[in-house]
C-alpha positions in Angstrom: -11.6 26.4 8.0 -14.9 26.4 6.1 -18.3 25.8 7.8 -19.0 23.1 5.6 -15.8 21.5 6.2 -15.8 21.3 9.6 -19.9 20.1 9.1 -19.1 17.4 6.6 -15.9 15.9 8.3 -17.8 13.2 10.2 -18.6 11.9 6.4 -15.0 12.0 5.3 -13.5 9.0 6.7 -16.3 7.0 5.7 -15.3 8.0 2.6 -11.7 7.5 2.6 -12.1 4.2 3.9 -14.5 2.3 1.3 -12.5 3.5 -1.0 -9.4 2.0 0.7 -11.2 -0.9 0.9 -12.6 -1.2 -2.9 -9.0 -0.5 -3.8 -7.1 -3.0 -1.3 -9.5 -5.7 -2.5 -8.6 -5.4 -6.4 -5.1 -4.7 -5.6 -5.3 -8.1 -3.3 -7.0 -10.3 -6.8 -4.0 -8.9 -8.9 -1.0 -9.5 -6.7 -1.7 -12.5 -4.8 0.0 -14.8 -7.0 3.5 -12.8 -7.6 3.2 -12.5 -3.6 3.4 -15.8 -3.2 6.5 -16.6 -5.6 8.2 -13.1 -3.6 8.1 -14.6 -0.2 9.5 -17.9 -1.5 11.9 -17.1 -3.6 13.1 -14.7 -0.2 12.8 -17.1 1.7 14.7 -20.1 0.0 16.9 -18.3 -1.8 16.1 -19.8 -5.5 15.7 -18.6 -8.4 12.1 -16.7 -9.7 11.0 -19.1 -12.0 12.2 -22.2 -9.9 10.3 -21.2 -7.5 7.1 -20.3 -9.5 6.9 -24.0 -11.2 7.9 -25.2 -7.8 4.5 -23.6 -5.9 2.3 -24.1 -9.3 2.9 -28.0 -8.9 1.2 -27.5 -5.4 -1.8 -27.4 -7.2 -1.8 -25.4 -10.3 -3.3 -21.9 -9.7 -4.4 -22.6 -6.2 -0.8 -22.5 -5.0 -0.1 -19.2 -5.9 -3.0 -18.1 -3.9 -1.6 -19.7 -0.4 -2.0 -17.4 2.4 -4.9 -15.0 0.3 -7.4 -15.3 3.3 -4.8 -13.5 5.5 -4.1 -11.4 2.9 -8.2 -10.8 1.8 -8.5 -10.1 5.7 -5.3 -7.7 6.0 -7.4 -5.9 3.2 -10.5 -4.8 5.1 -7.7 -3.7 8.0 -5.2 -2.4 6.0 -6.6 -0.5 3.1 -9.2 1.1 5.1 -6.8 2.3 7.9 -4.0 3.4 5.7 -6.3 5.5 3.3 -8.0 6.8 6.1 -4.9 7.7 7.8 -3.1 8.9 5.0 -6.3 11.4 4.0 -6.6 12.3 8.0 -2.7 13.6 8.0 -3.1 15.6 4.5 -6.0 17.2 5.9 -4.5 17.9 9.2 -1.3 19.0 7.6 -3.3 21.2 5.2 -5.3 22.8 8.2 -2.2 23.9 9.9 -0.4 25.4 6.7 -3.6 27.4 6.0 -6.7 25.2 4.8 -8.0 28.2 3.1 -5.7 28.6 0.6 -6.6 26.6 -3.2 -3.4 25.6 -4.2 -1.9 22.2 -3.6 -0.2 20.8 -0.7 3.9 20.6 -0.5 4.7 16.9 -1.8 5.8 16.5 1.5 2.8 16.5 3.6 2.1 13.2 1.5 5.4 11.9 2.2 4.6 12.5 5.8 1.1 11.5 5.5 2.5 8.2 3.7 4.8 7.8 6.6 2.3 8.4 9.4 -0.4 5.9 7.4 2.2 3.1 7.6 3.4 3.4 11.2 -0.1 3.1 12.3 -1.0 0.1 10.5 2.1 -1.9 11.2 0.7 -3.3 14.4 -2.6 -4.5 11.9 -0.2 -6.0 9.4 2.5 -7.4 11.2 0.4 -10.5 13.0 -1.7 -10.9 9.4 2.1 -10.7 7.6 3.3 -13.8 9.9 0.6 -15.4 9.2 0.6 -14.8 5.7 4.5 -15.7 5.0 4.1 -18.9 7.6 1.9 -20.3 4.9 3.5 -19.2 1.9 6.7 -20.3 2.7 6.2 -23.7 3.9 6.1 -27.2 1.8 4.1 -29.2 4.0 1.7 -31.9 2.4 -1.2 -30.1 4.2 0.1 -27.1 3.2 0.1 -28.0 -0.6 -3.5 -27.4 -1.5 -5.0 -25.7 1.8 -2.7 -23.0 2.4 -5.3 -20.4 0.3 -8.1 -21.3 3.0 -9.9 -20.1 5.7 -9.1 -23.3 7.7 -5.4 -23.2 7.2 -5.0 -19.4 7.8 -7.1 -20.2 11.5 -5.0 -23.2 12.1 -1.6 -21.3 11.9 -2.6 -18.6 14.0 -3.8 -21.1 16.3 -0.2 -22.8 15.8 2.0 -19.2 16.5 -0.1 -18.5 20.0 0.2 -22.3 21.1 4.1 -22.1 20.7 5.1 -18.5 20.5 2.2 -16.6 22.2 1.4 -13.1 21.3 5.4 -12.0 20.9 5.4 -14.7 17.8 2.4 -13.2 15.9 4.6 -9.7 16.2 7.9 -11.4 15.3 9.3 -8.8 12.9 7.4 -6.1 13.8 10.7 -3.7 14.0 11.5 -4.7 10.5 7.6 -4.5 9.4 7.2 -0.6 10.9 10.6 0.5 8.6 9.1 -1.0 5.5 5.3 0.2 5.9 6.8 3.6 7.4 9.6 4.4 4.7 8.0 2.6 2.0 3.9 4.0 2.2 5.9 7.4 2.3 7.6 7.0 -1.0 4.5 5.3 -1.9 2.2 7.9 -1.9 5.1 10.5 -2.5 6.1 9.2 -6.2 2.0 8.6 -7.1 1.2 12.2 -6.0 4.8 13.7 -7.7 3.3 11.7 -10.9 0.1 12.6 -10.8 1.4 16.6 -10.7 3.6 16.0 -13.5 0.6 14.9 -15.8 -1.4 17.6 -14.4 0.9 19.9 -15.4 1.9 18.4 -19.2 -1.8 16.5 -20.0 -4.1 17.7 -17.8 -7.5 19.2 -18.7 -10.6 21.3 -16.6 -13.6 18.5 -16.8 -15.4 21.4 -16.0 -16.1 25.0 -16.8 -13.3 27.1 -15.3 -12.2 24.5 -12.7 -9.4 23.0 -14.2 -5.9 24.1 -14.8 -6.5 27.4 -17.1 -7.8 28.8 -13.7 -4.5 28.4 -12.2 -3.1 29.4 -15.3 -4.9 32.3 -15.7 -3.9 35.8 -13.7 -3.5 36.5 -10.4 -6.7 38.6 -10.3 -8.9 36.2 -11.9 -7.9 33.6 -9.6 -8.4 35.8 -6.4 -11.9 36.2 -7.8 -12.7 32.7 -8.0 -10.5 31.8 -4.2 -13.4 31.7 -1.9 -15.8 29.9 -4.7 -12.9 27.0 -4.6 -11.8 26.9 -0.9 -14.3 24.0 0.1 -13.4 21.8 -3.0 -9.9 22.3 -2.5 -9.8 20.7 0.6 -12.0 17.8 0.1 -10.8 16.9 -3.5 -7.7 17.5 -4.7 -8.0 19.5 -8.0 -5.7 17.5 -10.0 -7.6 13.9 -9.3 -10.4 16.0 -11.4 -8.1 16.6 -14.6 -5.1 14.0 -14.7 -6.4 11.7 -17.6 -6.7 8.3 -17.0 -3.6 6.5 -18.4 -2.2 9.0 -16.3 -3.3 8.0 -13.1 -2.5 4.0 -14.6 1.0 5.6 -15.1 1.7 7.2 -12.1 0.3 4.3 -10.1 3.1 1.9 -12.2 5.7 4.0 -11.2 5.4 4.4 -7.6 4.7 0.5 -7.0 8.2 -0.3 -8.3 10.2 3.0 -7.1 8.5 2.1 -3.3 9.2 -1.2 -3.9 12.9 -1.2 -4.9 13.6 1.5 -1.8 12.3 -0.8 1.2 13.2 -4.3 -0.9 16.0 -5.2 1.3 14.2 -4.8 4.6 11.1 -6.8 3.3 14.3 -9.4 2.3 15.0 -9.4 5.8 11.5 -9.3 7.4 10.1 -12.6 5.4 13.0 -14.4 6.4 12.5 -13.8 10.0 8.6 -14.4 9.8 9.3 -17.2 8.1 11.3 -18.8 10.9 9.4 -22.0 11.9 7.0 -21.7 14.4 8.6 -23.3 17.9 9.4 -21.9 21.4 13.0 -22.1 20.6 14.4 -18.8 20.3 14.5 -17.1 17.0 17.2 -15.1 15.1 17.5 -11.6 15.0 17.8 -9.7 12.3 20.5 -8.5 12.4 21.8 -12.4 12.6 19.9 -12.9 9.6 21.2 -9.7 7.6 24.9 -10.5 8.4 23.6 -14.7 7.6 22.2 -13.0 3.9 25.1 -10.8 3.3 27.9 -14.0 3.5 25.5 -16.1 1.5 25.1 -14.1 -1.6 26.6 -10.4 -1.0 24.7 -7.8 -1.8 22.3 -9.4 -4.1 20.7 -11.5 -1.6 19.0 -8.2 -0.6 17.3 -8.1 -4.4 16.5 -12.1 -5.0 13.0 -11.9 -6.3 13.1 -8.1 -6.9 12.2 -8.7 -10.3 8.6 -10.3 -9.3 8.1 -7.6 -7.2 9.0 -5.5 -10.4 6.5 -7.2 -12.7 4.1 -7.4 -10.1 3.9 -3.8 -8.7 3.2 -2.7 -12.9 -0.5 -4.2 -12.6 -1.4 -4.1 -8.8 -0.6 -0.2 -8.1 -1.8 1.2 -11.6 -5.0 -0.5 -10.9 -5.2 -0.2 -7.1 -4.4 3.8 -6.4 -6.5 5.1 -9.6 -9.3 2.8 -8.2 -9.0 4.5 -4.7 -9.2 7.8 -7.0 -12.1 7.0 -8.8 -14.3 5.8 -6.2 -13.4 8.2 -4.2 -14.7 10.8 -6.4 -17.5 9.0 -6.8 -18.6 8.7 -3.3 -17.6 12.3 -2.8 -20.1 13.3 -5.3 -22.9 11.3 -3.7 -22.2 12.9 -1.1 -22.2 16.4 -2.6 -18.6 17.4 -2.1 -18.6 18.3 -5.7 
């Protein structure tokens, strides 16, 4: 490992984690209002657009941003602990296999990393997820127009500890951990898979005999340049430097829905037993609820409201991974990693 690496990794997670945070915050503004139909289509059972003029009534656009304080506050949790665990693992991962080396890492040390970043910040997301559905789901009158508030998001977590205590602010955390764990690693998996394809078909040096036509060039001429690249290598990956733009968009697209449509069924699952009304009476199971789905509506019980999730995953990960990209690279720069 490179003196300057091993100097400059205090500086790193900083990094990692505004970023994470820039992009969780415009991922949060785009997706906020096809979260809101998701949960309650899962959760009731009815169809998407049912549903959608069903929580619009509530008050126009401010009911499809019930439950956004939880989700605004999940954000500067969440993003900032996944990024910064998912960048922690790749450069871990890339230490052990041989940090010195400039070509890319196996797609499956971002799998992992994905994997690892999602474990970890289940216990974050799973009291802020509870939260989160509890007000998305419900029709109360007070619920109606205050469920997008500050004071409504503090008066359910009041509600869950009152009657449930800590257990009910991590009621389907078993469910949660699969989905973050299995679904962050395809996640990240299908952008960075993406993102290599474009490389490899569209992707251009930005600068002098640092882009691909180094790697495409000979053997000899790219043992000359090794040592030159070793520190960049591992602190920006060389192919967020040449993918084009619509690329990144692209490849951000594409892994919202694939992640999505993998770990669908267990988010089905997991609403529906956050969404359990808040009492001290004692609460399904999910397995109880899987079997309850399965003789409702078969199989396709497991995909009601896919199709929001669908739509919604289009805008939200093409805008919030390349965000994470760019200002990433741009805080790296200040900070002379470049």
């Amino acid at each position: 490992m490179s003196l300057i690496y091993e100097t400059e990794t205090a500086a790193l997670p900083a990094i990692d984690a505004c970023a994470g945070l820039v992009s969780g915050f415009a991922g949060v503004c785009v997706s906020q209002p096809f979260d809101t139909v998701r949960v309650r289509t899962q959760v009731m059972q009815r169809p998407v657009m049912q549903t959608f003029y069903g929580t619009v009534e509530a008050g126009v656009a401010v009911g499809l941003y019930r439950g956004v304080v939880p989700a605004l506050c999940a954000t500067t949790l969440v993003s900032t602990t996944v990024f910064t665990s998912l960048e922690f693992s790749k450069r871990t991962l890339s230490t052990l296999r041989d940090a010195t080396t400039p070509t890319r890492a196996p797609l499956i040390d971002t799998f992992l990393s994905g994997c690892f970043a999602g474990t970890i910040v289940s216990m974050l997301t799973t009291p802020l997820h509870r939260i989160k559905v509890q007000l998305q789901a419900r029709d109360s009158p007070a619920g109606r127009v205050t469920g997008h508030t500050v004071r409504a998001a503090a008066s359910c977590f009041r509600l869950v500890l009152q009657k449930e205590g800590l257990r009910g602010l991590y009621l389907g955390w078993r469910t949660q951990s699969l989905s973050e764990t299995l679904g962050r690693g395809v996640y990240f998996g299908t952008y960075e898979m993406c993102k290599r394809t474009f490389w490899l078909e569209g992707g251009s040096g930005t600068g002098g005999g640092t882009g691909s036509d180094i790697w495409r060039s000979s053997s000899g001429a790219r043992d000359s340049v090794r040592d030159n690249l070793a520190v960049l290598e591992v602190h920006v990956p060389q192919e967020i430097q040449e993918i084009p733009l619509y690329g990144r968009f692209l490849s951000g697209a594409a892994s919202g829905v694939v992640g999505w449509t993998v770990i669908y069924p267990v988010d089905v699952v997991k609403n529906r037993i956050q969404a359990q009304l808040v009492s001290t009476n004692v609460k399904a199971t999910w397995i109880e609820i899987t079997k309850q789905l399965y003789r409702q509506s078969g199989i396709l019980a497991f995909y009601r409201g896919w199709s929001v999730v669908a739509v919604r995953a289009l805008p939200v990960s093409s805008v919030a991974l390349p965000t994470y990209d760019l200002v990433h690279k741009e805080l790296s720069k200040r900070a002379h990693f470049y």
